[in-house]
C-alpha positions in Angstrom: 0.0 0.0 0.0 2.7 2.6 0.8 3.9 1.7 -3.0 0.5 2.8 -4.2 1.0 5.9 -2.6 4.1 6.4 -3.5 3.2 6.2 -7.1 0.1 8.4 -6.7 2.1 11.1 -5.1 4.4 11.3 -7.9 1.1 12.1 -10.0 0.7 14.7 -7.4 -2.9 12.4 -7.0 -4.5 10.1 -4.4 -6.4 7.2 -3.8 -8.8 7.6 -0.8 -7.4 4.7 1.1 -9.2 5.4 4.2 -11.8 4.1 5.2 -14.9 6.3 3.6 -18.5 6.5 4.3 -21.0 6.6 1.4 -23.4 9.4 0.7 -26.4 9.0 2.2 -29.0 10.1 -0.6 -27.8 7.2 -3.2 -30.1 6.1 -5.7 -29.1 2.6 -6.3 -29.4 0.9 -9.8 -29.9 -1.9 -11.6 -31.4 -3.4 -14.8 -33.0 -7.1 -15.3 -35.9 -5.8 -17.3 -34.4 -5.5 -20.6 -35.1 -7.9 -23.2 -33.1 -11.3 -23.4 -30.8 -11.4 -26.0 -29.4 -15.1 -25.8 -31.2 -18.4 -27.1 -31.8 -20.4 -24.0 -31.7 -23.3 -26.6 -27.9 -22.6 -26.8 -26.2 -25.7 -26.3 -22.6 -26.0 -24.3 -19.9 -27.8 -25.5 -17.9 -28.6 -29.2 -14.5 -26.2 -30.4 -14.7 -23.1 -32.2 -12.0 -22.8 -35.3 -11.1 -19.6 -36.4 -8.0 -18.3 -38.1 -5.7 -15.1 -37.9 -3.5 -13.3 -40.2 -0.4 -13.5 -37.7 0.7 -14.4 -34.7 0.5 -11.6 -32.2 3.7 -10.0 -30.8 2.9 -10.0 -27.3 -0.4 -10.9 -25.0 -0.2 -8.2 -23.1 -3.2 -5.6 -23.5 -1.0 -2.4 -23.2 2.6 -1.1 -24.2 4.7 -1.8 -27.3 3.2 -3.9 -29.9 0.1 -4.7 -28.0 -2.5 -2.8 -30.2 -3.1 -5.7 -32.4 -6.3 -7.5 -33.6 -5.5 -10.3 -31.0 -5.7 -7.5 -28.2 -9.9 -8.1 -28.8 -9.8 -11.7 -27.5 -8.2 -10.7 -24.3 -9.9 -7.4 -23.7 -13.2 -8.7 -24.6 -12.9 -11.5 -22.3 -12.2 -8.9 -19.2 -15.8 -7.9 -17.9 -16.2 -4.7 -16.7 -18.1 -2.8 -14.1 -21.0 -3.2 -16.5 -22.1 -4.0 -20.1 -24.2 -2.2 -22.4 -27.2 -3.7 -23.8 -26.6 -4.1 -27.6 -30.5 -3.1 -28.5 -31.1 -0.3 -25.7 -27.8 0.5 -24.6 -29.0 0.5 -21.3 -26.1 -0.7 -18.4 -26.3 -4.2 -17.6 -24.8 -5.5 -14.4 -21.3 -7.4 -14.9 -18.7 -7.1 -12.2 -21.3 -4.7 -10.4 -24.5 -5.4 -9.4 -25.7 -1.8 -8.5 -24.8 1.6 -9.5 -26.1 5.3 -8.1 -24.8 8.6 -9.7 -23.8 11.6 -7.0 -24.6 14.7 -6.9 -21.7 16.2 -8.6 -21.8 15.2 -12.0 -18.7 13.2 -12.0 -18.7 10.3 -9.7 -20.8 6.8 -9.9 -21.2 4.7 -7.0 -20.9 0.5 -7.6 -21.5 -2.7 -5.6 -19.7 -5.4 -6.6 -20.9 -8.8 -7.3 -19.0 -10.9 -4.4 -19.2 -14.0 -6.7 -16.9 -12.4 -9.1 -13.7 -14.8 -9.6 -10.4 -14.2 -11.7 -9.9 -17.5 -13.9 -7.2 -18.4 -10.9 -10.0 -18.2 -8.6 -9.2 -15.3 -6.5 -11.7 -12.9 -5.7 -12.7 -9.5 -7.9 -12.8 -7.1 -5.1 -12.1 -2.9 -4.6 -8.3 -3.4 -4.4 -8.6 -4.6 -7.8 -9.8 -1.3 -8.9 -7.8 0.6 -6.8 -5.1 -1.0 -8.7 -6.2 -0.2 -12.0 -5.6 3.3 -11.4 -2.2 2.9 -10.6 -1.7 0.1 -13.2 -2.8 2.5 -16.3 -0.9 5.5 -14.6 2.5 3.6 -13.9 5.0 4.5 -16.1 6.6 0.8 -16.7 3.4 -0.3 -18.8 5.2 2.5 -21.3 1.6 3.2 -22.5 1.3 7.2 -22.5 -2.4 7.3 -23.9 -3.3 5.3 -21.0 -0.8 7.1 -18.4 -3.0 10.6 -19.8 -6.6 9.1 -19.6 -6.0 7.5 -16.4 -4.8 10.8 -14.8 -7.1 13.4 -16.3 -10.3 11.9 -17.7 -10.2 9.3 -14.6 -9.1 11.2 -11.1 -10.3 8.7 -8.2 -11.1 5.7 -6.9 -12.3 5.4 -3.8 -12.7 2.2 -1.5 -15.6 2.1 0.9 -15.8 -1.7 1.9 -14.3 -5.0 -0.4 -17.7 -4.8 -2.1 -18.4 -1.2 -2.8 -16.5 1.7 -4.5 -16.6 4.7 -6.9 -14.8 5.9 -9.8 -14.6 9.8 -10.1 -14.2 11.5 -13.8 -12.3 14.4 -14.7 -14.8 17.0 -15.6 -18.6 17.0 -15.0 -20.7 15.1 -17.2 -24.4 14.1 -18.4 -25.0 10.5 -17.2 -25.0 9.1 -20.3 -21.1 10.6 -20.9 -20.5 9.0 -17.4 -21.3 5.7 -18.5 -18.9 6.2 -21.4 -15.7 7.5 -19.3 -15.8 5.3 -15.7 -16.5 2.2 -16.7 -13.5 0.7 -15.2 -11.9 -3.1 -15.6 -10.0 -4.1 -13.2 -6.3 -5.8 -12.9 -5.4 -8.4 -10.6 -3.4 -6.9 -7.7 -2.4 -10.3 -6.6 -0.8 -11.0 -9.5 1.3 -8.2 -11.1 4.6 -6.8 -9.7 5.4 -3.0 -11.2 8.6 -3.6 -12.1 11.1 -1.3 -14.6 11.2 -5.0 -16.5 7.4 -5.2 -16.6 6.7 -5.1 -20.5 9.5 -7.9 -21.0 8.7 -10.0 -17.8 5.1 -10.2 -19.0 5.4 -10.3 -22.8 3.5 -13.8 -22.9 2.0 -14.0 -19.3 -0.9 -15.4 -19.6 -2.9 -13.5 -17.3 -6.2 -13.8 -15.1 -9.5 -12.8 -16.2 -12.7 -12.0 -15.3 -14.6 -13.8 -18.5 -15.6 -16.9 -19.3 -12.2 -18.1 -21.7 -8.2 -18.7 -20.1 -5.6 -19.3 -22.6 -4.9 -23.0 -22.4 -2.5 -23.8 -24.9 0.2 -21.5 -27.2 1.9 -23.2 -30.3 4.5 -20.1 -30.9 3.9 -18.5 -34.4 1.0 -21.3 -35.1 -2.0 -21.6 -32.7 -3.2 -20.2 -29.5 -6.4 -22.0 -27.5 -8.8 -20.5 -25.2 -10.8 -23.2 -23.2 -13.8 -22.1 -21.4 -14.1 -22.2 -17.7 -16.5 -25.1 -16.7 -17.2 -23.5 -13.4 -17.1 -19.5 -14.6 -19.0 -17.4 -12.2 -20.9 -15.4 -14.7 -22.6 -18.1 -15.5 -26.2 -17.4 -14.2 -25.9 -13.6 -14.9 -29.2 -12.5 -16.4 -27.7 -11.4 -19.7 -25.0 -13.7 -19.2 -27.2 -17.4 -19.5 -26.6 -19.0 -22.6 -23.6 -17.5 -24.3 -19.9 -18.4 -24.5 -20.9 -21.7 -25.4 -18.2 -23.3 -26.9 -15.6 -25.5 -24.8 -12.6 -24.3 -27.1 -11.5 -21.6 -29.1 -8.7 -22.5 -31.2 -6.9 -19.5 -33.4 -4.8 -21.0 -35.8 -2.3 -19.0 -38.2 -3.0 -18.5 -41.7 -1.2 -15.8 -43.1 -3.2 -16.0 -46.7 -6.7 -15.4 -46.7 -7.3 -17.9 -50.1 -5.5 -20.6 -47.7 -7.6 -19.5 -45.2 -11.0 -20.5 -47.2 -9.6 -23.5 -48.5 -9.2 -24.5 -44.8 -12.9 -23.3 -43.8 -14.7 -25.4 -47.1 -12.6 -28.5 -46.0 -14.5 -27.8 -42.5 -11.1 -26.9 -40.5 -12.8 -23.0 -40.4 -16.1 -22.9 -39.1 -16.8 -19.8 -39.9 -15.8 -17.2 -42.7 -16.6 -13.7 -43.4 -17.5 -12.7 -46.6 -17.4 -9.1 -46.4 -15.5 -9.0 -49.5 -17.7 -8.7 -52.4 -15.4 -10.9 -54.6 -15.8 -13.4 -51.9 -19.7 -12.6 -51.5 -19.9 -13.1 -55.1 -18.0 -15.3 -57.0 -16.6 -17.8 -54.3 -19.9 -19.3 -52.8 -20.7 -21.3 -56.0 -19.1 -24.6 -54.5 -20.6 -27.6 -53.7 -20.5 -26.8 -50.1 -23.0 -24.1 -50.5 -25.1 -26.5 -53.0 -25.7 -29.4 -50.8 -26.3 -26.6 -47.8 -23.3 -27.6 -45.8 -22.6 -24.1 -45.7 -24.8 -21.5 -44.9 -24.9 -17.9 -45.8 -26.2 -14.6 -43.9 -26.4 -10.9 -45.1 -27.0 -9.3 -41.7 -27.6 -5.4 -41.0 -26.6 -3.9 -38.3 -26.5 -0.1 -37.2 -22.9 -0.2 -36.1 -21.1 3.1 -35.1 -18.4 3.2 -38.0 -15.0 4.1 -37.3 -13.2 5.8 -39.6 -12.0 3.7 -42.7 -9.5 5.4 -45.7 -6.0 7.0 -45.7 -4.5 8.8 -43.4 -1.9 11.1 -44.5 1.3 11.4 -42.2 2.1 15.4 -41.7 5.4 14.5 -40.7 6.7 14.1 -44.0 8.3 16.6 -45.9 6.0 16.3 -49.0 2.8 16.1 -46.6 3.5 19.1 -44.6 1.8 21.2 -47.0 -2.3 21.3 -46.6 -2.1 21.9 -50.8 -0.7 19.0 -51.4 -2.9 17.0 -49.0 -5.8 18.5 -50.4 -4.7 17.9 -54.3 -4.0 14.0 -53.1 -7.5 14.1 -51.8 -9.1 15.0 -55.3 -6.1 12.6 -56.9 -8.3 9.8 -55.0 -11.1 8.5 -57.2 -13.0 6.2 -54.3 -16.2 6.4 -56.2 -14.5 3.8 -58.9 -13.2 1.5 -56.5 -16.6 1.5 -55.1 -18.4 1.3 -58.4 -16.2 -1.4 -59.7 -13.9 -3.9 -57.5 -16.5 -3.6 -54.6 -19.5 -3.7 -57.0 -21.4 -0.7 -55.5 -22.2 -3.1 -51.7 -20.3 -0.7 -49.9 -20.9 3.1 -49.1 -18.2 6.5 -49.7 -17.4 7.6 -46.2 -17.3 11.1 -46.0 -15.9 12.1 -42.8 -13.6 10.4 -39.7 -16.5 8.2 -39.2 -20.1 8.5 -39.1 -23.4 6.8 -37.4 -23.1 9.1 -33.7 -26.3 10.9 -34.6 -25.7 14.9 -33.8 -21.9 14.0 -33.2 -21.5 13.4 -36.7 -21.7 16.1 -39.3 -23.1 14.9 -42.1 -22.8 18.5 -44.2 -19.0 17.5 -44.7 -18.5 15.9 -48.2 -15.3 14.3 -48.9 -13.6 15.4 -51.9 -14.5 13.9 -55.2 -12.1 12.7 -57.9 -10.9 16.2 -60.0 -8.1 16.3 -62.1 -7.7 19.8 -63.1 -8.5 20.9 -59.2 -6.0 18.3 -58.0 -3.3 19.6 -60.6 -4.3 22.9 -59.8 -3.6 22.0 -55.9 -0.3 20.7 -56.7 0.9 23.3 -58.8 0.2 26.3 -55.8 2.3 23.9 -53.7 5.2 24.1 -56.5 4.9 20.3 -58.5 4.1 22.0 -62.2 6.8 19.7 -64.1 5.8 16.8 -66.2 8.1 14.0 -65.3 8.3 10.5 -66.6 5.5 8.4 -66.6 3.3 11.4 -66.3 4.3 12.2 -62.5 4.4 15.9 -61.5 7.7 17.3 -59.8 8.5 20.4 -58.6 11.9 22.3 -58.9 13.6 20.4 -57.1 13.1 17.6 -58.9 11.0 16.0 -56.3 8.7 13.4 -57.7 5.0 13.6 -56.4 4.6 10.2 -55.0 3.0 8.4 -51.7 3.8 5.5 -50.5 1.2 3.8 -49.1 1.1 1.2 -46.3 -1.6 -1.5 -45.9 -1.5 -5.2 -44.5 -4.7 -7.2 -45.9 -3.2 -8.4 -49.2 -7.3 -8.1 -50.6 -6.9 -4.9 -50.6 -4.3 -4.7 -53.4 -6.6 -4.9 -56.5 -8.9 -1.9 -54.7 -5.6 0.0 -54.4 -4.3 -0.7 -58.0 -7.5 0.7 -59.1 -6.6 4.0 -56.5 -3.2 4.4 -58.1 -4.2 4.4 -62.0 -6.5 7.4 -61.2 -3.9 9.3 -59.5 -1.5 8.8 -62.0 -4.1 11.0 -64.2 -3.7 13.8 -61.7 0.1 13.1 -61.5 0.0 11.6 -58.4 2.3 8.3 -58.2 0.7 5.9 -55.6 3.0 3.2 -54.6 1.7 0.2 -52.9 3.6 -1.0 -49.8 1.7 -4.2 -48.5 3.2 -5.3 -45.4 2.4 -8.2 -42.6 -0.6 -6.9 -40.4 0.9 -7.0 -36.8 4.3 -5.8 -38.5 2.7 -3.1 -40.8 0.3 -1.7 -37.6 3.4 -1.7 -35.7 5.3 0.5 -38.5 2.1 3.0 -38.7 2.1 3.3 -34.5 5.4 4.5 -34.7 4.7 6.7 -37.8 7.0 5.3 -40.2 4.3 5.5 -43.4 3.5 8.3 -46.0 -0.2 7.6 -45.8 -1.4 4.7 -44.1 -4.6 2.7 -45.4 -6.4 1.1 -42.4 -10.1 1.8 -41.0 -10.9 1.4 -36.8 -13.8 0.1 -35.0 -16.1 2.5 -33.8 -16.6 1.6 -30.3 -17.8 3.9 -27.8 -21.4 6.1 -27.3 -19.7 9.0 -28.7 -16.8 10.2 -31.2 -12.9 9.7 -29.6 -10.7 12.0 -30.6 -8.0 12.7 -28.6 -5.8 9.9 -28.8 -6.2 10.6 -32.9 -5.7 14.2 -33.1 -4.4 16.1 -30.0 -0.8 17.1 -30.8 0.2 15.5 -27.1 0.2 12.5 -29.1 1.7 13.8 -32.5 5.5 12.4 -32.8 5.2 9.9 -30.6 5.8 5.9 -30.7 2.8 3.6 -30.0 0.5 6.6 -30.2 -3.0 6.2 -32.9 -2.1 9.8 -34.0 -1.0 8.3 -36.9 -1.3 11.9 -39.3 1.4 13.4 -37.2 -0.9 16.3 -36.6 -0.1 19.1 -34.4 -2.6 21.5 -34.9 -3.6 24.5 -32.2 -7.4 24.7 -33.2 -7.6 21.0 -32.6 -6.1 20.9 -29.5 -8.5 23.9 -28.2 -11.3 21.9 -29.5 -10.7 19.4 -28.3 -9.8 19.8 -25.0 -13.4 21.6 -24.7 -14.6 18.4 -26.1 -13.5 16.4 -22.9 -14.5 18.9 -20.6 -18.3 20.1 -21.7 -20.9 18.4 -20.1 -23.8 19.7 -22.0 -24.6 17.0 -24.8 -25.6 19.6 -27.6 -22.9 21.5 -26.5 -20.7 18.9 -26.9 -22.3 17.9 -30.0 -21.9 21.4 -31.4 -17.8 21.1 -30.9 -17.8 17.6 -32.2 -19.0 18.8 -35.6 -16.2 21.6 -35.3 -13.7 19.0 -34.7 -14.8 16.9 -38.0 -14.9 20.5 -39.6 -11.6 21.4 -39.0 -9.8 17.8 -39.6 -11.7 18.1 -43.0 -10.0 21.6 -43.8 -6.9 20.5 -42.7 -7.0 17.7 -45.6 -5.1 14.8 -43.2 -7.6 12.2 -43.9 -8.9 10.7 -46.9 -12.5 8.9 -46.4 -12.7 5.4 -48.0 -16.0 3.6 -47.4 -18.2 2.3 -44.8 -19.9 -1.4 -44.3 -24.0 -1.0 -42.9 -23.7 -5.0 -42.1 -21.7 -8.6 -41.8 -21.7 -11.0 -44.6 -21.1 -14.2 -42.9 -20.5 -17.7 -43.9 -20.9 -20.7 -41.4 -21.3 -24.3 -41.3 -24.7 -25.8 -40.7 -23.9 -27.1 -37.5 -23.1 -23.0 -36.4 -26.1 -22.2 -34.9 -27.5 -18.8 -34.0 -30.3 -17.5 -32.0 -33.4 -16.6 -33.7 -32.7 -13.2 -34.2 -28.9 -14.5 -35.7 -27.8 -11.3 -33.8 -28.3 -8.2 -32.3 -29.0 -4.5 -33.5 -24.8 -3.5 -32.7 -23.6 -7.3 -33.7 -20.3 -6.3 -35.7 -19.8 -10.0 -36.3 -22.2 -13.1 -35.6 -19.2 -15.3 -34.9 -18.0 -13.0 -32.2 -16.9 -15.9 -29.1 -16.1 -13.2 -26.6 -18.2 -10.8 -25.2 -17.5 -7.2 -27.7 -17.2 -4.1 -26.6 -18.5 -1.3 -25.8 -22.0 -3.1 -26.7 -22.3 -7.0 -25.4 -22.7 -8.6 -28.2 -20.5 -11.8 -28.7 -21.0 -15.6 -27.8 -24.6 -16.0 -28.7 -23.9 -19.1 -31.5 -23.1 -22.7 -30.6 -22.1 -25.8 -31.9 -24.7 -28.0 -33.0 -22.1 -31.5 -32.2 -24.9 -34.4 -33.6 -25.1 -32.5 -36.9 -21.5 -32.0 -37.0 -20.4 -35.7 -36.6 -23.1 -36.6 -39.1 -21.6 -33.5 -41.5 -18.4 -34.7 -41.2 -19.0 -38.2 -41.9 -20.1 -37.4 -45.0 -23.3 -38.0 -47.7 -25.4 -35.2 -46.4 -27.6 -32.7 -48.2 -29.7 -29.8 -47.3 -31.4 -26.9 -48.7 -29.1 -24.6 -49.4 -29.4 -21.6 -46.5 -29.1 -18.0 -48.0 -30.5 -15.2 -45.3 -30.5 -11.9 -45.3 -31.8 -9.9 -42.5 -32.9 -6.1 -42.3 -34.5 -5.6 -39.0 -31.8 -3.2 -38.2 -31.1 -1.7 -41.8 -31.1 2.1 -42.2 -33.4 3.5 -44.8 -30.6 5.6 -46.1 -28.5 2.5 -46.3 
């Protein structure tokens, strides 16, 4: 305990260690009336394959290299305070049972669920949050973003028995904003040691959770297994029953994504997504689709869409000029990709991603595909020379070129098409494909031109600090991957984090998208309104096949920030009767729009 202290002080901050009394006027809350979203004809039991692109680099969930795809398995399987309810986004108890808001805008009161186990078996109690803090603030996880939120957006923690505590933001807020910043997940105090070796000494630790999967077996570079806990104590949570139904989860390696889908028709996959519209359309025409082995699902969601196109690093020398980011914008002829490669299924993004309702402002076009205004662009910023091949250069002989950095080798024919247009305007596009935990790591530590990547769109509201404040520009293992460094930003969005009024806060999120817009740093690509799923027959899903935030069907953990994941199971009669072989069946072809947007 003096440690912790220690550690706090150095913040110039404090845990209220003491014991503390409760305010007397509490409201207490909970929520068991919203509707079930699980199929209580779920069935336990059976092994879940699935496939990634790499192996990750490290299975911790912060510090160098963590921020990988992986990260989502062991995140996602760490329950916090509380869920949200995929359909009404209502809070749903998890590690709390109860929560009451106080009177100052800023602090929410919980009561932990004394039943609440780490997968060693020790019990979730108030030290464990207590620790958080000064887990995410220390210094040896080498995680600044975290180090900053953890100091300013969450100030306190306060212990008032092993069961009860509260978590204090750093500026008042509307409820609904509360719910967004305190949601805390805990770390095992009993386990970690804060050590100056603390990112090597627990580079593959496998360490405890709160949800219902433990890493059980790691084949380095080829396989890592989750195996679910028979006795988990979540287990008879209300929204809880019936999910995370498989015994196994086994990830296996496949760094091709054609490998990959030769593996799933053979039945070693069983599940593939077919987001893709080559896949979609031209690589479901195999007998495992005709004799309704496999079945397929077009599902809408209304997902909050993070931002998917390229993002243009201000650091270099060619990029520091807004002209020549704006020209490369208008070089950019997205419309044809979408028109042709992607057969018209997916929709232009216009701004750093959309679907927050008054957060979002949806006035902001991106800019089309114009030759004589990109040329134009580029000439004001001194590249008026026809060079070879048609590329433009300025005085100094410097060629007008971006290299671009991407890691899903799919994407190549969509950015071929992207580098033929430019090439009209001048623009020489050159295509850097790169391994995906590799290539992400290059982008965190801003080593691309432009990089080509989209993010998930968690959260009830817009994030932009970690993206744009320049606190984060020039820095290793940051997600400002433009570089930016911009004073109206910062202003903004500082305000951002601190306003408590929704419209207000609304207002300046607009503002935000405004300004990142002028500034030219990011190129919109395209969003996706739903999941195109393959699965085998003996996949089964509830009768819904998913809920109204459900990213993925196939999701075994439990998503974030809506709970959405583990609702399918394995059907394991049908599968040994599949897999013996000489089966038929309908062929299955679904597609389901309860959630679909009429402008989608």
């Amino acid at each position: 305990m003096n440690k912790l202290l220690a550690i706090l002080a150095s913040f110039g901050l404090a845990l209220s260690l003491q014991a503390a009394e409760l305010p007397e006027n509490l409201e207490w809350e909970t929520n068991d009336a919203d509707p079930i979203f699980a199929s209580p004809e779920a069935k336990r039991g059976g092994r879940f394959n699935m496939t990634m692109m790499s192996f990750p680099l490290t299975f911790r969930t912060v510090g160098p290299d963590s921020n990988t795809s992986f990260r989502s398995f062991v995140l996602e399987n760490q329950l916090g305070l509380y869920g949200l309810h995929p359909d009404t986004e209502n809070p749903i108890p998890a590690l709390a049972t109860h929560w009451a808001f106080g009177d100052d805008n800023r602090t929410m009161y919980f009561r932990l669920n004394p039943k609440a186990r780490w997968s060693d078996g020790e019990p979730v109690t108030a030290d464990d949050f207590l620790f958080a803090l000064e887990f995410m603030r220390s210094k040896v996880i080498r995680a600044p973003w975290y180090n900053n939120y953890f100091t300013e957006e969450i100030t306190e923690v306060v212990k008032y028995d092993d069961y009860t505590i509260s978590v204090t933001a750093g500026s008042p807020k509307s409820r609904r904003e509360l719910l967004n910043t305190v949601g805390l997940v805990p770390q095992p105090e009993h386990y970690y040691e804060m050590t100056e070796d603390w990112v090597r000494r627990y580079n593959w630790e496998v360490v405890p959770v709160t949800g219902a999967y433990v890493i059980s077996d790691v084949k380095r570079g080829r396989s890592i297994t989750f195996k679910r806990l028979n006795d988990w104590w979540g287990n008879e949570l209300t929204y809880y029953k019936h999910r995370f139904n498989v015994d196994e989860i086994r990830l296996t390696v496949v760094r091709d994504l054609n490998i990959a889908y030769r593996h799933f028709l053979r039945g070693d996959i069983d599940t593939f997504g077919l987001i893709l519209p080559e896949w979609w359309h031209d690589k479901t025409n195999t007998p495992e689709y005709r004799n309704g082995l496999i079945n397929r699902i077009w599902f809408y969601n209304e997902m909050r869409q993070g931002a998917q196109g390229l993002h243009l690093n201000t650091a270099h020398p060619r990029l520091a000029d807004v002209r020549v980011r704006q020209g490369m914008a208008h070089a950019i002829n997205m419309q044809r990709m979408l028109d042709t490669i992607l057969r018209g299924d997916y929709e232009r993004m216009h701004g750093f991603g959309t679907g927050y309702g008054d957060f979002t402002d949806y006035d902001i076009r991106a800019r089309d595909y114009d030759i004589q205004q990109a040329r134009a662009l580029f000439a004001e910023a001194g590249y008026d020379r026809q060079g070879p091949g048609g590329i433009l250069l300025n005085s100094q002989g410097d060629r007008l070129s971006l290299a671009v950095t991407y890691t899903t080798q799919e994407h190549t024919a969509r950015l071929a098409i992207l580098r033929e247009e430019a090439r009209k305007a001048g623009l020489d596009l050159q295509l850097n494909l790169v391994d995906g935990a590799t290539g992400f790591k290059a982008m965190l530590e801003k080593k691309h031109e432009a990089a080509w990547l989209g993010w998930s769109g968690g959260g009830l509201y817009p994030q932009y600090w970690e993206f744009f404040h320049s606190l984060n520009a020039d820095q290793p293992q940051t997600n400002n991957l433009f570089n930016i460094s911009d004073a109206e930003l910062d202003r903004l969005i500082e305000e951002y984090r601190r306003t408590m009024d929704l419209d207000a806060k609304a207002a300046i999120s607009r503002q935000i998208q405004r300004r990142v817009h002028e500034l030219a740093i990011f190129i919109p690509g395209y969003q996706v309104p739903y999941t195109r799923e393959a699965y085998w027959r003996y996949v089964k899903l509830p009768e819904s096949k998913g809920t109204q935030r459900s990213p993925s069907l196939f999701w075994p953990m439990e998503g974030y920030p809506h709970s959405t994941g583990g609702l399918f199971w394995i059907d394991q009669q049908q599968q040994a009767e599949i897999k013996a072989g000489g089966k038929r069946y309908e062929p299955v072809l679904e597609v389901v729009e309860t959630w679909r947007r009429p402008e989608a």
